[in-house]
N, C-alpha and C positions, 0 to 999 in steps of 0.2 A: 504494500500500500504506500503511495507516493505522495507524503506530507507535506505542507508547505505550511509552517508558521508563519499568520501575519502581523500578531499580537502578543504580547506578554503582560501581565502584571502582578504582583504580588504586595501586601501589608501582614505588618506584625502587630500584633496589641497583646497587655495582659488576658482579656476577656475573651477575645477568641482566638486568638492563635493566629497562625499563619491564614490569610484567605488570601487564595489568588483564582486567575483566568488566565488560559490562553484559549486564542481566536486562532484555527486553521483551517485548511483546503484540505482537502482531500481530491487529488488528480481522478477525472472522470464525474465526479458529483457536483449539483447543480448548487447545492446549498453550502456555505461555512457552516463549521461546527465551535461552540466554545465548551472550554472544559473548565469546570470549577471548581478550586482545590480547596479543600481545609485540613488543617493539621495542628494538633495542639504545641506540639514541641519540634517541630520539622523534620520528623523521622518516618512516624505510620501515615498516608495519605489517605483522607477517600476523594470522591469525586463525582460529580455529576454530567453529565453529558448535553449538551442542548442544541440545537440550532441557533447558529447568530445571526441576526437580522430575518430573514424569510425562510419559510418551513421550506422541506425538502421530503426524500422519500423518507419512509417509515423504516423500509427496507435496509436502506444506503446508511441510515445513522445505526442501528440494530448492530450493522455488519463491522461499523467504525466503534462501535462501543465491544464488538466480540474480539476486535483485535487490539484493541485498547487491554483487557482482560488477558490475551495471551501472547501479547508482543511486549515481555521485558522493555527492550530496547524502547520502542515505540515509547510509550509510556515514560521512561525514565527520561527521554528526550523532553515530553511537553511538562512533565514537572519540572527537568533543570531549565528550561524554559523561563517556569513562572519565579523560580527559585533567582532567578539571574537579576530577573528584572524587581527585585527587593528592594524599598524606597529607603 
């Protein structure tokens, strides 16, 4: 799967911890995708998956959230992503 990040950001606070976004492409899909990170202590992630600006297929995010889930790499990429871009 052929990623392109267009976005990054990340903030730290006592009260919630790390929250960040990254905004990317997915080559062949109509839609962006943003992915939104929280972390208490910057170690264990979780994440939510969504469309940025206009929906897309059902399908095509499904398929970018399954390889999100079994692509190491993929993954540790758009977290040091958001990780990078820490204010």
């Amino acid at each position: 799967m052929n990623v392109t990040i267009r976005e990054a950001a990340m903030t730290k606070d006592e009260v919630n911890g790390y929250v960040g976004k990254v905004v990317f492409e997915v080559e062949g899909h109509e839609a962006a995708y943003e992915m939104a990170l929280q972390s208490d202590k910057g170690k264990e992630w979780s994440y939510s998956l969504f469309f940025a600006g206009k929906s897309g297929s059902e399908e095509q995010i499904d398929a970018v959230d399954a390889e999100i889930d079994s692509n190491d790499e993929l993954y540790e990429r758009l977290v040091d992503a958001a990780i990078d871009a820490l204010e």
